[in-house]
N, C-alpha and C positions, 0 to 999 in steps of 0.2 A: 793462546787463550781459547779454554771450549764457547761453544754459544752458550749462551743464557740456558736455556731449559735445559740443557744438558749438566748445568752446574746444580739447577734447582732440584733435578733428579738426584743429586747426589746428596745431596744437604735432606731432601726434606724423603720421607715416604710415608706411603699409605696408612693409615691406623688399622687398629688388629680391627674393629667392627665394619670398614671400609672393605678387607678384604676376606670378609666373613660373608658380609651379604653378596659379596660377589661370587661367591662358592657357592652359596646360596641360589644365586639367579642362575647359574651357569648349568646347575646339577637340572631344578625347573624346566628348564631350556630343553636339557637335554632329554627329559622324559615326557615333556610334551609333544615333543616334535616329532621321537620316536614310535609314539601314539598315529602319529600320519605319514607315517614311509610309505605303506600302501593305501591307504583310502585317506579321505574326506572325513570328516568327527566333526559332530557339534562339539556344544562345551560339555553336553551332561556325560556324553558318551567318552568323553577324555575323562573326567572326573572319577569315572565308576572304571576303566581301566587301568588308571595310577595309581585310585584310590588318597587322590589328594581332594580336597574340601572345592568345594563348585567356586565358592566365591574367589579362591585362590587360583584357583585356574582361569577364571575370568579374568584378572589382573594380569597374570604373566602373560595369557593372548592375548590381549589389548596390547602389551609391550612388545609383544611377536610381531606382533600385527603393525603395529608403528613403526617399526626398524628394518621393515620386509621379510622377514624370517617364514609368513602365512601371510593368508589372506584370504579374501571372506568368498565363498563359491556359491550355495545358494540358500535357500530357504527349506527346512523339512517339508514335509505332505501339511502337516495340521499348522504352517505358518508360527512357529512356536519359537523354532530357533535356528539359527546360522550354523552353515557345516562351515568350516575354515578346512584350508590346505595346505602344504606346504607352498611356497613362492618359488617358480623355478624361473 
């Protein structure tokens, strides 16, 4: 007899918009973070290099940033906004 979650893996899976959004976050992920292999980026400086919408990129660093993926290093000149890094 398998364990439990191994049986409920079997019976149930993911919904097609469950692993949509996850392609979704994954691809995100990946071109944010690509954005800081070599420097530090605020968020306006990642937005106009992706060319993804500022408030969007807000959202996925904040989930970066909650999960470890970056983290916040310091303050621009004019006190405006946060450079984030990758978390090593």
């Amino acid at each position: 007899m398998g364990k439990t979650i191994d049986i409920i893996k079997q019976k149930r899976s993911a919904s097609e918009a469950a692993k949509q959004s996850m392609k979704d976050y994954n691809s995100m992920k990946k071109k944010i973070l690509a954005t800081m292999e070599t420097d530090q980026k605020s968020i306006p400086e990642i937005a106009k290099e992706t060319e993804i919408p500022l408030n969007v990129v807000t959202y996925y660093l904040m989930t970066l940033q909650k999960f470890g993926f970056v983290e916040v290093s310091e303050l621009d000149d004019m006190d405006e906004y946060y450079f984030y890094k990758l978390k090593k």
